[in-house]
N, C-alpha and C positions, 0 to 999 in steps of 0.2 A: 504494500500500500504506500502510496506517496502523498503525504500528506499537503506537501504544496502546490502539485498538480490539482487533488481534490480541490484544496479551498480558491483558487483558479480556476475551476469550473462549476462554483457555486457562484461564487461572485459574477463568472458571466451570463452562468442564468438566472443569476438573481435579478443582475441589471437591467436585460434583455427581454425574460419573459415575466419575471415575475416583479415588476417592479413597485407594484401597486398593490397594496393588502391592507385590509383593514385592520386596524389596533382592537389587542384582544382585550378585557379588563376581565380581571381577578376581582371578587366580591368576595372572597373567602372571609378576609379579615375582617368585613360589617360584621357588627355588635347591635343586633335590633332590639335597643330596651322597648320595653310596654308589649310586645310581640306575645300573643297567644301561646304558652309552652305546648300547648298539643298539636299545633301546626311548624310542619318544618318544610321551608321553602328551598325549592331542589335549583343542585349550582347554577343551572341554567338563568334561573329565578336571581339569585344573586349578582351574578355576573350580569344581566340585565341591569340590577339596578346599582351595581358600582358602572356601569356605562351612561347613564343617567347621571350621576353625579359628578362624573368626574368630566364625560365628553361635552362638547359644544352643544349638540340634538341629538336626538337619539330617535329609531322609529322601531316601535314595537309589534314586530313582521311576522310574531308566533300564530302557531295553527291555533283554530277555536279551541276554547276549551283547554290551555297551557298556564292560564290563571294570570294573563297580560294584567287583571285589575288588584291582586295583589304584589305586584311590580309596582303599580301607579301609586298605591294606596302604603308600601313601604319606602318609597322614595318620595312620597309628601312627611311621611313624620318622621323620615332619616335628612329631610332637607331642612324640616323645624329642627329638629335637635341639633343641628350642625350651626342654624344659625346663620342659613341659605334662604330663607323665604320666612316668613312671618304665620302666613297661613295659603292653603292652596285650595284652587277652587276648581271644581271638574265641570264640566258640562260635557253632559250624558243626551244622550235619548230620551227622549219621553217616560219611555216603558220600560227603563233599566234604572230611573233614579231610585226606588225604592230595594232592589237588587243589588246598588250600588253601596246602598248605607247599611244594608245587614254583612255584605263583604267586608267593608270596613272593620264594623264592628266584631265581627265575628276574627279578625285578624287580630285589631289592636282592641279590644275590649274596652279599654279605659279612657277611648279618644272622646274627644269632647267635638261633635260634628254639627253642622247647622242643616240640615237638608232641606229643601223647598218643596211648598204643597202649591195644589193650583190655588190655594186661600192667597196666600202672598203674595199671590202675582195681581189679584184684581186691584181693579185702581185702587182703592182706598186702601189698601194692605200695603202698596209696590214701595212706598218711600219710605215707611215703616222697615221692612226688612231689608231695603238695603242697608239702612243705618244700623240694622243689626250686623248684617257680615262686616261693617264699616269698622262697627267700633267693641264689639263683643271678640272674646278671646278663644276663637274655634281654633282645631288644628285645622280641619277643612270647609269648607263647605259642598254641598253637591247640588246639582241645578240641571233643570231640563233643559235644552237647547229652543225650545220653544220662549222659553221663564227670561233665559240668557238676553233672547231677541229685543224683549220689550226694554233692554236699558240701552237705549240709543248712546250712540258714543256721541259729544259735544261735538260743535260744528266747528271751533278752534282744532280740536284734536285729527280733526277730520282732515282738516286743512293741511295738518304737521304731517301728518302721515303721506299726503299727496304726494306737498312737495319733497318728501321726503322718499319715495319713492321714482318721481320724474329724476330730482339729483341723479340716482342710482343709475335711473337709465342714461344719462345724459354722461356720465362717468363711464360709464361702461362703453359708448360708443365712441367716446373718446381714446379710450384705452387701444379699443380693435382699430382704431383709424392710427391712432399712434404705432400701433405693433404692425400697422400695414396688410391688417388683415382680412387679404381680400376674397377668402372662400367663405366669411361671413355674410350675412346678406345684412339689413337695418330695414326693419320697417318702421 
C-alpha cells in the first residue's frame, strides 16, 4: 500500500467529483432538560435538531410519520434555554393545531404553551390575544394558519421588506453583469 499515492487520489476525487457535500451535525451531546423521560428521540431526531441550531436553515425533508414535530417542538425549548429566541410560534394547519399542542405537551410536559381557538380570533377577542403572546411568558405559542392570516403585517413593514427585496434583486444583477455573466438571462 502507498500511502501517498492513496491520499493523491482522494484528494483528486475529492476535488473533482466530490467537491460538494453537505455538513453533517452530531446532536449526541444535546442535554434536553424538561424532556418526557419515557420518550427517547432517535439520533436521527437529534442530529436534526443540532442542524437546526447550529446551521443557517434547515428543511425538515423526513418521510410522514419520522416525528419532524418533535424536532420542531425540541429545538423551540432547546432555542429558549440556550437563550436563542424568547418564545417561538408555529403556525400549523387548521386541523393539526390541537394535535400540535398535545405533541408538545406530551414531549415536554411542563411547557407552558399558549394555543389559539377560533374564540380569539373573532374580532372582539383578536387584540386581546395578541397582547397575550405579546407580553405573557409562553415557551410557545401554536396558531392556525388561517388565525396567523388575520394579523396583517403594517404597511411601513410592508414597504421595508419590498424594498428590501428589489435591493436584492438589483444587487444580484449587478453582480452577474459584473462577473460578465452572460449564460444568465434578467428579466
Amino acid at each position: 500500500m502507498d500511502p501517498e499515492r492513496r491520499n493523491r487520489l482522494v484528494r483528486y476525487y475529492n476535488d473533482t467529483f466530490n467537491s460538494i457535500r453537505p455538513r453533517e451535525y452530531d446532536g449526541s451531546h444535546i442535554t434536553f432538560g424538561g424532556i418526557n423521560p419515557e420518550i427517547s428521540l432517535r439520533p436521527h431526531q437529534v442530529n436534526a435538531i443540532a442542524h437546526i441550531l447550529y446551521g443557517s436553515n434547515t428543511l425538515l425533508a423526513h418521510k410522514v410519520g419520522v416525528s419532524k414535530t418533535f424536532e420542531m417542538v425540541a429545538v423551540a425549548q432547546e432555542s429558549k434555554r440556550l437563550g436563542l429566541c424568547q418564545k417561538s410560534m408555529f403556525v400549523v394547519p387548521n386541523h393539526l393545531v390541537s394535535q400540535w399542542a398535545s405533541e408538545y405537551l406530551r414531549l415536554y410536559p411542563s411547557a407552558n404553551i399558549l394555543v389559539a381557538t377560533k374564540q380569539d380570533f373573532k374580532t372582539a377577542n383578536r387584540k386581546k390575544f395578541c397582547c397575550r403572546i405579546a407580553t405573557d411568558y409562553y415557551d410557545a405559542v401554536i396558531i392556525g394558519h388561517s388565525q396567523f392570516e388575520k394579523n396583517p403585517m403594517g404597511l411601513e413593514r410592508q414597504y421595508q421588506m419590498l424594498e428590501q427585496q428589489l435591493d436584492d434583486i438589483e444587487r444580484g444583477i449587478d453582480d452577474i453583469k459584473a462577473s460578465n455573466g452572460e449564460q444568465f438571462t434578467v428579466k
